[in-house]
Structures are given as C-alpha cells and as structure tokens.
C-alpha positions in Angstrom: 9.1 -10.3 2.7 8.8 -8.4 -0.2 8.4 -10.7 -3.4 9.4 -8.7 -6.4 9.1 -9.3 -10.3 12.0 -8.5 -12.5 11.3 -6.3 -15.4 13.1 -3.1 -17.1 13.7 -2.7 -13.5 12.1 -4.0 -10.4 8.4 -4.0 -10.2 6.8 -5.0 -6.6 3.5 -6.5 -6.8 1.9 -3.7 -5.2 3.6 -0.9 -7.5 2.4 -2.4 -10.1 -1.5 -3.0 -8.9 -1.2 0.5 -8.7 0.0 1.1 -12.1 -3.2 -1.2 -13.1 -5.6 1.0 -11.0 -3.8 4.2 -12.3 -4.6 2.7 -16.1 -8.3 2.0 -14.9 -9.0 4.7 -13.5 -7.9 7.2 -16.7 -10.0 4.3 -18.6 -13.1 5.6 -16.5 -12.0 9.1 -17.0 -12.8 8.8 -21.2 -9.1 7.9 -22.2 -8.8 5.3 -24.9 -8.6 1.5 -24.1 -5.5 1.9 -26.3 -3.8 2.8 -23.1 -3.9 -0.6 -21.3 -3.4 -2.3 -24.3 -0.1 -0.7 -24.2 0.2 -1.3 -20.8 0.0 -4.7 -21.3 2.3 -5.5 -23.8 4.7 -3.5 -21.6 4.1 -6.2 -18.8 4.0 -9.4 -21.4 7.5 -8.0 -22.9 9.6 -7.4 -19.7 7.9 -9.4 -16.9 10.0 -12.6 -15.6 9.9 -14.2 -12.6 12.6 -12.6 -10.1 15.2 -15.5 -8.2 13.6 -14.1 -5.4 9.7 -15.2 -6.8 11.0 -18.7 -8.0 12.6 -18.8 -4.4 9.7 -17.9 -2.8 7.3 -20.4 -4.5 9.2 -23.6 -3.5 9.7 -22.3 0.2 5.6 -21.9 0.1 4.5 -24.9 -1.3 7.3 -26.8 0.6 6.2 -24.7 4.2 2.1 -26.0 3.2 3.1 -29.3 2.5 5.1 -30.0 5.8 1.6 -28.9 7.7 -0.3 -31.0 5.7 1.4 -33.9 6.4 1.6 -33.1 9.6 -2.0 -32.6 10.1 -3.5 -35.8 7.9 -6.8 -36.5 9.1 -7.4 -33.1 10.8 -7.1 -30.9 7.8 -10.1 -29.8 6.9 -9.4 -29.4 3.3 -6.5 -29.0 1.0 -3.9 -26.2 1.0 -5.0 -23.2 -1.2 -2.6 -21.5 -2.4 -2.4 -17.6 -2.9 -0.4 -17.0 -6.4 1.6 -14.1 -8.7 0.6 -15.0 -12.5 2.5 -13.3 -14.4 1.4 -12.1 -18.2 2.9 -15.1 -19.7 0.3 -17.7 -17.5 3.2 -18.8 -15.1 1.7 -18.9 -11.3 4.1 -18.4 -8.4 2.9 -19.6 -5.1 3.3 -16.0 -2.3 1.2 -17.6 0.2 -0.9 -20.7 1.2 -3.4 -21.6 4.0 -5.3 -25.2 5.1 -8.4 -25.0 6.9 -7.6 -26.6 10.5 -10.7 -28.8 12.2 -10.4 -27.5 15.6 -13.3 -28.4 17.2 -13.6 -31.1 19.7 -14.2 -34.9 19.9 -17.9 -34.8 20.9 -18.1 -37.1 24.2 -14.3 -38.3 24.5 -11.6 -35.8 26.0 -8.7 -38.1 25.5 -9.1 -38.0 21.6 -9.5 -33.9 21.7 -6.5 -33.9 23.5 -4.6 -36.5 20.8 -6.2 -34.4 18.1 -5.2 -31.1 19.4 -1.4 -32.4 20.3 -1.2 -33.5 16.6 -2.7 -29.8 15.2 0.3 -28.2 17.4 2.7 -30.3 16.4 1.7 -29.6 12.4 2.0 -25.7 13.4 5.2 -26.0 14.6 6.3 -28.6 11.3 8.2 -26.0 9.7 11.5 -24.2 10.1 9.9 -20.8 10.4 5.7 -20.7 11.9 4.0 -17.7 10.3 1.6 -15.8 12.8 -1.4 -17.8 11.6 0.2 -21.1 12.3 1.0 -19.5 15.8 -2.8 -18.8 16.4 -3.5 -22.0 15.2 -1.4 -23.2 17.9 -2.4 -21.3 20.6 -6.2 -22.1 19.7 -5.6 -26.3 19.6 -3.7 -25.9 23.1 -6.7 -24.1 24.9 -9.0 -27.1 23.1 -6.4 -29.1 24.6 -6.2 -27.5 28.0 -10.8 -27.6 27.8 -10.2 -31.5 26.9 -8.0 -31.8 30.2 -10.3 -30.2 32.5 -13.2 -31.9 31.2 -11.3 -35.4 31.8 -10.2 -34.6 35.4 -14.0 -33.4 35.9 -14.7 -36.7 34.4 -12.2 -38.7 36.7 -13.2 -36.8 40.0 -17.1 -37.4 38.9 -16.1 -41.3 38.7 -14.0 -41.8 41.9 -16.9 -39.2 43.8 -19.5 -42.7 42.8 -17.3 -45.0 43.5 -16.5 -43.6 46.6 -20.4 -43.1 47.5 -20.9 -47.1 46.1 -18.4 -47.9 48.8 -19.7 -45.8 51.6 -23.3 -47.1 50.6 -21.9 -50.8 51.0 -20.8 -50.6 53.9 -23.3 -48.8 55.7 -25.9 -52.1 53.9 -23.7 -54.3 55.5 -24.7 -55.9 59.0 -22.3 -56.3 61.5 
C-alpha cells in the first residue's frame, strides 16, 4: 500500500527521498547549502499528513497491538514501530514488528507445543496477516510439529521399558 503525504500535490515517500538525494547529491557537486534550505521550507510549508497516512497509523499500531496481546509472555520484546515524521515533528506509524521467541522449551515437548500453538494463534490475531506474520507461523508450526515427534519418541521410549520391565518380571518369576 502506498502511503502518501499530501502537499502542493501528492508526494510518496519515496519520490520525495529522492528529491532529498537529488538535493544532496548537487550539495556534493559544490552547489550552495542554500538549496536545501529551500528545500526544506518547501517541505515544512506544504507537508500534512494525507487521510490515507492518519489511516494507516491507527491500522498499524492497532494490527501490533492485537499480536502483542496475543503473544504475552512469548514476545521477545516490544513492538518497534517503523514511522513517517513529517517536518513539523508529527510521526506516523507505516510499519511495526515484535521479535517472536521461537525457540523451544528445553526438556518438555508439551510446553513447546503450548508455546508454539499460542505464537500461531498471535499471527493469525489480526484481520489481515502480513507475509512476516505468515512465516512466523509457518516457523512455530514446524517447532510444533519437532515438539510432537519428540513426545511420541518420548511415549514409545516409555512404553518400550515398561514393556521390557514386564517381560523381565515375568521371566524372574518362578512357576
């Protein structure tokens, strides 16, 4: 989605990094620092936040906050947002991540597999998963899938020596 700024017209984020660079690069070039004063003032006169910026800040912070609360304990910090400031100071949330902790419960499967059901469910907490929260998902279901052959390993291991206990018994037995 393209987030744009309104101004004398339009400007899109990326048109006008490239306006900056342009500017910069005539600064290296000998020309006066005059130039991106004027530039500037340009930018603090006619930037305002677009319907579409505003828009797009609430739907970020809003999309974050559902995965946060989703994930609780397995966040492995808080969200850091990616923001728009515009000349004035004003910052408009574009993006936002949370590091996930997706590693597994050392020595107990059946709290990997809790942990990693409760980091897909907090991908899929919002109306619209982005691709990250997608990957995130498909990572926490292979740690979940690992967890579940790891406790059937486990369970086989257990009934294998209880089964050899038995047969052991028995054959201590007299008769």
């Amino acid at each position: 989605m393209g987030i744009s700024i309104s101004s004398v017209g339009r400007v899109e984020p990326l048109e006008a990094l490239e306006r900056v660079r342009r500017v910069e690069y005539r600064l290296q070039d000998g020309q006066k620092n005059s130039e991106i004063h004027s530039f500037s003032e340009h930018l603090h006169a006619s930037v305002a936040p677009s319907d579409e910026l505003i828009a797009a800040n609430v739907e970020v912070k809003a999309h974050e906050r559902a995965h946060m609360a989703a994930l609780g304990a397995y966040a492995a910090g808080p969200i850091n947002y990616q923001y728009i400031t515009l000349p004035d100071g004003s910052k408009y949330a574009v993006g936002g991540s949370i590091k996930v902790d997706l590693t597994p419960v050392p020595g107990d499967p059946e709290a990997t597999i809790r942990k990693a059901r409760a980091i897909i469910n907090a991908a899929g907490a919002v109306s619209s998963p982005s691709p990250a929260d997608m990957r995130v998902a498909a990572q926490a279901y292979q740690m979940e899938m690992q967890a579940q052959r790891e406790l059937e390993a486990s369970r086989e291991k257990d009934e294998g020596e209880a089964d050899g206990s038995a047969r052991s018994l028995k054959g201590g037995v007299l008769v």
